[in-house]
N, C-alpha and C positions, 0 to 999 in steps of 0.2 A: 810633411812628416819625413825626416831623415833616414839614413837606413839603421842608428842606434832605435827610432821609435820600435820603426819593422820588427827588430829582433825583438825588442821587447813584446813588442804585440803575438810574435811567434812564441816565446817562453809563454806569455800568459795561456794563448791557445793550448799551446801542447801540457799543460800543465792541468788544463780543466779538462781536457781529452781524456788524459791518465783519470783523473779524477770521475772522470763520470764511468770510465773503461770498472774501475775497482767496485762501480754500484749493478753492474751486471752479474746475473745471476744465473747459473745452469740450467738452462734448459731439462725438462722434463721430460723424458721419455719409457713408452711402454716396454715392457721387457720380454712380449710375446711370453712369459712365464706368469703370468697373476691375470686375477679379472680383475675389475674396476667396479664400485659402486659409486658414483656422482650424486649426489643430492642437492638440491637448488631449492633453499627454503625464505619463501615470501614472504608479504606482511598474513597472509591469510589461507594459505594452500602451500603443498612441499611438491615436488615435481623432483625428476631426475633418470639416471640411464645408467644402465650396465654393459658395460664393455668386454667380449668374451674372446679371447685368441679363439681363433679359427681352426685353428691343428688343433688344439684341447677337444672345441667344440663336435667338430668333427667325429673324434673318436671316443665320446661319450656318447654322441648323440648317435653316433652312427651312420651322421650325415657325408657329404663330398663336396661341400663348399670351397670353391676354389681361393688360392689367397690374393689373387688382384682384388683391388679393392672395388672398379667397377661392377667385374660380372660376380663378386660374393655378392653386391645388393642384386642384382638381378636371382640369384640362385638363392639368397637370405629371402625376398619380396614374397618366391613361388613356397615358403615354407613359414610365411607370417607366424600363422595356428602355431605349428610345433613352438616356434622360439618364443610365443608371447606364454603358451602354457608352460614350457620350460622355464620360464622365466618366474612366472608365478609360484611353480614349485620351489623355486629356492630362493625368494624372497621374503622376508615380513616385515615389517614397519608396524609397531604398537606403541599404547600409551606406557609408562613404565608400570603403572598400576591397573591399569584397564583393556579395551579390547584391541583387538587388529586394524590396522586402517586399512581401508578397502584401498584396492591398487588397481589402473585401470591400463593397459597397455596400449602404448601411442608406435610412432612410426618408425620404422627399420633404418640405419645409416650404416655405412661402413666407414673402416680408417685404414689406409695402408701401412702400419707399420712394425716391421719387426714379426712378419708369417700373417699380419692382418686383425681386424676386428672386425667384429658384429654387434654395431649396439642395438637395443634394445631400449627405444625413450618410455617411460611411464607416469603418471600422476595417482598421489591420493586424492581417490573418488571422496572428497569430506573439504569443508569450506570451514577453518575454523575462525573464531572470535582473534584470537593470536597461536600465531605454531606453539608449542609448547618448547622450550627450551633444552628438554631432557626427555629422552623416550630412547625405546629400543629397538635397534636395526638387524635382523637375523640374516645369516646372507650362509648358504655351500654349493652354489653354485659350480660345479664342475671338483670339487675340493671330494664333492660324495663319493665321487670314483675315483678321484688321484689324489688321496690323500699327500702326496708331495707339494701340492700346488699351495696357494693359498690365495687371498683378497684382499684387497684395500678398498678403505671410503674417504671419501672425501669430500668435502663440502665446496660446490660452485660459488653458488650464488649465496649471501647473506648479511644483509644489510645491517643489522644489529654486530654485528663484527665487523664490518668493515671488508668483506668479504666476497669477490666480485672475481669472473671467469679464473679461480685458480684451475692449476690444472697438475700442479706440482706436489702441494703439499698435504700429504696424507694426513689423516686423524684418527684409524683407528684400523687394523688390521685383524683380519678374518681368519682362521685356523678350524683345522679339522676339531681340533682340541676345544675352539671356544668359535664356536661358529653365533653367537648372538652377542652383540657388543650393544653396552649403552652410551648413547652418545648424548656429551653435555656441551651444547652451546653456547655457556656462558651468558653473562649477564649483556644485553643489548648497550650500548651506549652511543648517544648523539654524534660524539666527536671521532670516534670509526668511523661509525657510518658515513658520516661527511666527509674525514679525510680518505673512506674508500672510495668515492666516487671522485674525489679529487683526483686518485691516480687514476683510476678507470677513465677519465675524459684525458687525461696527459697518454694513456697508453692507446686510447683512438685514435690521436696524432700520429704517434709511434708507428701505428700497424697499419695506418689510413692512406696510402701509396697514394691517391689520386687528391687526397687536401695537402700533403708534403708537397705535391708536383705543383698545386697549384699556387702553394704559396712561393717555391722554389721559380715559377714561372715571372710571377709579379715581382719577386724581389732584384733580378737578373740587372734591369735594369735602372736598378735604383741608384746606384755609383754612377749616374751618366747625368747629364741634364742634354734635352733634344733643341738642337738650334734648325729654322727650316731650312736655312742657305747650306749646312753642314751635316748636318746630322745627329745625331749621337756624338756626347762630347765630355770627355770627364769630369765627373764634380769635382768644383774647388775647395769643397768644404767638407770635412768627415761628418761634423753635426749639421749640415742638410742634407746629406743622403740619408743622414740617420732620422731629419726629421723626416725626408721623406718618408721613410719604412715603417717609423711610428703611425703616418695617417692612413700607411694601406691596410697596417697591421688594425688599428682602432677602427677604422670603417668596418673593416672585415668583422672585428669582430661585434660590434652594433648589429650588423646583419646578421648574422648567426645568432646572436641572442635573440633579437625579434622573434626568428622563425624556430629556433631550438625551444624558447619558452611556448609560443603557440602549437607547435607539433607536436613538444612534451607533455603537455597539459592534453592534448588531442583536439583542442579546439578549431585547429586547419590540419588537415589532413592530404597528401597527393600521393600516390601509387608508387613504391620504392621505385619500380623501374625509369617513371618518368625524373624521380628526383634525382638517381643513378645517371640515367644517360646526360641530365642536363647540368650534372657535375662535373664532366667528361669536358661536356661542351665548351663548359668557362674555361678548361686547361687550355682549349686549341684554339678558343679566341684571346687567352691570356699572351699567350706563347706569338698569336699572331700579330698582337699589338706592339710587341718586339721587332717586328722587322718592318711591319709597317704602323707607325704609331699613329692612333685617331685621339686617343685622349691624352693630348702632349704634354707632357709632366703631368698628370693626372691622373694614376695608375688607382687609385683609392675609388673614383668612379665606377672602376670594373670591380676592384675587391668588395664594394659595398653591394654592387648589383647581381654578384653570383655568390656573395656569402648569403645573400636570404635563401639560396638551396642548399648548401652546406649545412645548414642550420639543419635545415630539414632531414637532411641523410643523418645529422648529429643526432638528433630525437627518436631515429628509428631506434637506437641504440639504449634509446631510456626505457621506452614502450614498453622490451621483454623485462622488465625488473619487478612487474608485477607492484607496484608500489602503493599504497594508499596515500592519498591527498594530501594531507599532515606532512608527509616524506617525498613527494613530489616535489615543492618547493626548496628543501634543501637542497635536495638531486640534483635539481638543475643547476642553481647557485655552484654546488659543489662539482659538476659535471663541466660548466661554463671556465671555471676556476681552472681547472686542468686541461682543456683546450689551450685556455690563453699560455698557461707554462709550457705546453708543448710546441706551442708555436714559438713562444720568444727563445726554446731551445734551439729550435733548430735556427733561426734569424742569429742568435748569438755565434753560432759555430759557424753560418757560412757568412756570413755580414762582411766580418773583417777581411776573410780573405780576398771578398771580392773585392774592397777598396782596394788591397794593394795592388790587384792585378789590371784595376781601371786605366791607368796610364799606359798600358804594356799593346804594341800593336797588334795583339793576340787576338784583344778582350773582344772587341766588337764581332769578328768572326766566329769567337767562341760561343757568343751570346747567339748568334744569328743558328749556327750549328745547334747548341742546346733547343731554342725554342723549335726549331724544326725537330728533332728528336721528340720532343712534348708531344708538338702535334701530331706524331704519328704511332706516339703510345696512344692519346686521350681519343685519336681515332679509332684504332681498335677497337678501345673498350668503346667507345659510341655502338659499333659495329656487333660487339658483345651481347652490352645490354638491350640494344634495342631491339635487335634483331635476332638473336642465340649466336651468332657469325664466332663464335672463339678462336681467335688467331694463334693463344699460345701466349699472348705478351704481357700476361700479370706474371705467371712464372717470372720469367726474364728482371721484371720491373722488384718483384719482392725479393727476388736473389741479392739483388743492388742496393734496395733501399730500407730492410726491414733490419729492426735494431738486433742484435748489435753489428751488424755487416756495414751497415753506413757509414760507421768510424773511419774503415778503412779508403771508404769515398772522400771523405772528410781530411780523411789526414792527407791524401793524393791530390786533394785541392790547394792547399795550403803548400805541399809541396810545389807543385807547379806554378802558383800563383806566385810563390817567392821566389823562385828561380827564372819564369820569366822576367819581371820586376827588373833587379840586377844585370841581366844581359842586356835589357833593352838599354838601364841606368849606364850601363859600360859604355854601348855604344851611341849613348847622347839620341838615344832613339823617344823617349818617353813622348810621350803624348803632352800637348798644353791641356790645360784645365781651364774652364769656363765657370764665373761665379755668376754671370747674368745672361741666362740665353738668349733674355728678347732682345740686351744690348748688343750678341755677339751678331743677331739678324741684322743690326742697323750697321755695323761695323766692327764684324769678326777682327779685323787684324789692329784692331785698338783694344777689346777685349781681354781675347785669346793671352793667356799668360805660358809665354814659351817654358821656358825650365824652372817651373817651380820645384824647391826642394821638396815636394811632397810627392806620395805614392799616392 
């Protein structure tokens, strides 16, 4: 590949960059000004929480809840009673035409932002045949005494919509003036439903820092092919490094589907923590087989044998959905569906860079650096999960890689990757390329193709 390919392959990048940069969407955020009503409506019960600014609550309540958000739970825990009765006081949930739903108060959380919050999680105490679609939500929570204030609802969880961890988009706003809103869920349809959990399993990708690392792990060395006499040596071929990535990517996901349908359905089940820590684990033996390879050319061996717990950490994530059987089997389908997009995104954005950088006498050091970086984030979190040990290094890790912050990782890679490239190309430094590694064991210097015009 020429340096006209290069540029060309760089226009396409930065061009789908932009493009994806224009589908990001503002972030939501609380305005220490409103409380929140969250509703999370199942196939057969409604659950949900209310979110109270702290300084509001405080001076209605009369309380002195601090606003860290650690020691308010510790100061919200020693005042459960008050908040769950408070709570009850300025809540209702009814049929539109009939009586109240019993409401049962669940466990205390905080959130630090913008002076703090205090939720308050609850369920209706009533198991129905199907939620009803339309009913009424009465909510003045803190609004009784500061008529300035006001409330928003908003709907979580809702699979008949297509409706899954929002956290942004409001439905119906609370006033002193109309403090009882009727809320219409519209009519249920299959193909929401399904294309929500489509993005719901692409936005686990997204936020999932320890399956990005791991995939980012296996892919590192896919631009190489490994000779024993030499080592690590760059592919001659864009479509065999590409096939390689297809069989870590296909193995990987065979595995995860295994264990994501059996964990989803609940018919194998193992202790988050254990499937947690041994997620971790595949990073720092993924990361380790980079610097010393055991399974040479054969990175799909490892992606198949630690995606059967991937899978598994994937299905925690079904579990809370509350789903009935009927809706199970799409979920998955459509949960599985969005995995696979989220991973071929992120292999799409960093794939190419890495070919052009494979020739550059950079790569291999970079590769060895990266994976030792791996290993001692996946360490941590071993350290975390297994043990409580918190070092601090998710902070660090999400700061870098949660969307949309990664673009700018993204675009920094390509930067670098192309300007190594060209310098090395300047200085007649490139690396040869290997199209048969067992050949190049028998006889690297008959192989080895010196200055291929490719990156």
């Amino acid at each position: 590949m020429g340096g006209r390919a290069v540029r060309r392959l760089l226009a396409l990048t930065v061009a789908t960059l932009f493009l994806v940069l224009g589908q990001v969407s503002t972030a939501f955020g609380h305005t220490g000004n409103e409380s929140y009503v969250y509703l999370d409506i199942y196939d057969n019960t409604v659950e949900g929480r209310v979110e109270f600014p702290i300084n509001d609550l405080n001076e209605v309540l009369g309380t002195d809840f601090p606003t860290n958000a650690d020691r308010a739970l510790e100061a919200a825990e020693a005042e459960r009673e008050l908040l769950h009765e408070y709570t009850g006081e300025h809540l209702e949930l009814r049929e539109q035409e009939g009586g109240e739903w019993p409401i049962v108060m669940g466990d205390i959380e905080t959130l630090g932002a913008n002076g703090g919050y205090i939720i308050v999680n609850f369920a209706v105490d009533k198991e129905f045949a199907s939620v009803p679609r339309t009913f009424t939500v009465a909510y003045d929570g803190i609004m009784h005494a500061k008529p300035e204030r006001n409330g928003l609802l908003l709907i979580g969880t809702d699979w008949g919509s297509g409706t899954f961890n929002n956290e942004a988009e409001e439905l119906l706003r609370f006033t002193p003036e109309a403090p009882a809103q009727e809320v219409d869920l519209g009519g249920t349809s299959f193909w929401k439903g399904f294309t929500g959990v489509v993005v719901l399993g692409a936005e686990h990708i997204e936020i999932g820092s320890d399956h990005i690392l791991f995939i980012l792990a296996l892919v590192l060395p896919s631009v190489l092919v490994f000779s024993r006499l030499v080592g690590w040596q760059p592919s001659a071929s864009f479509g065999a490094s590409l096939w390689r990535v297809l069989k870590i990517v296909t193995m990987f996901t065979i595995a995860h589907t295994i264990t994501l349908t059996l964990g989803g359905l609940g018919i194998i089940e193992f202790p988050p923590v254990l499937v947690e820590t041994v997620i971790a684990v595949s990073i720092i033996l993924a990361a380790l087989h980079n610097i010393l390879p055991i399974f040479v050319n054969k990175e799909w061996i490892i992606a198949f044998v630690f995606g059967l717990f991937h899978g598994f950490g994937f299905a925690g994530l079904l579990s809370d959905l509350g789903l009935t059987q009927s809706r199970q089997f799409v979920s998955l389908l459509g949960f599985n569906v969005g995995i696979e997009l989220g991973q071929a995104a992120i292999i799409l954005m960093v794939f190419p860079a890495l070919f052009i950088a494979r020739r550059t006498r950079a790569y291999r050091p970079g590769m060895y650096a990266a994976s030792v970086l791996l290993i001692v984030v996946a360490a941590a979190w071993v350290l975390d999960r297994a043990l409580g040990i918190d070092l601090g290094i998710s902070w660090w890790v999400d700061a870098v890689l949660l969307w949309p912050r990664s673009i700018l990782l993204v675009a920094a890679l390509y930067a670098v990757a192309i300007a190594l490239y060209f310098v090395d190309k300047r200085r007649g430094a490139l690396l040869p390329v290997v199209a048969d590694p067992e050949a190049a064991d028998r006889a690297p210097e008959e192989t080895a193709v010196a200055e291929e015009a490719r990156p």
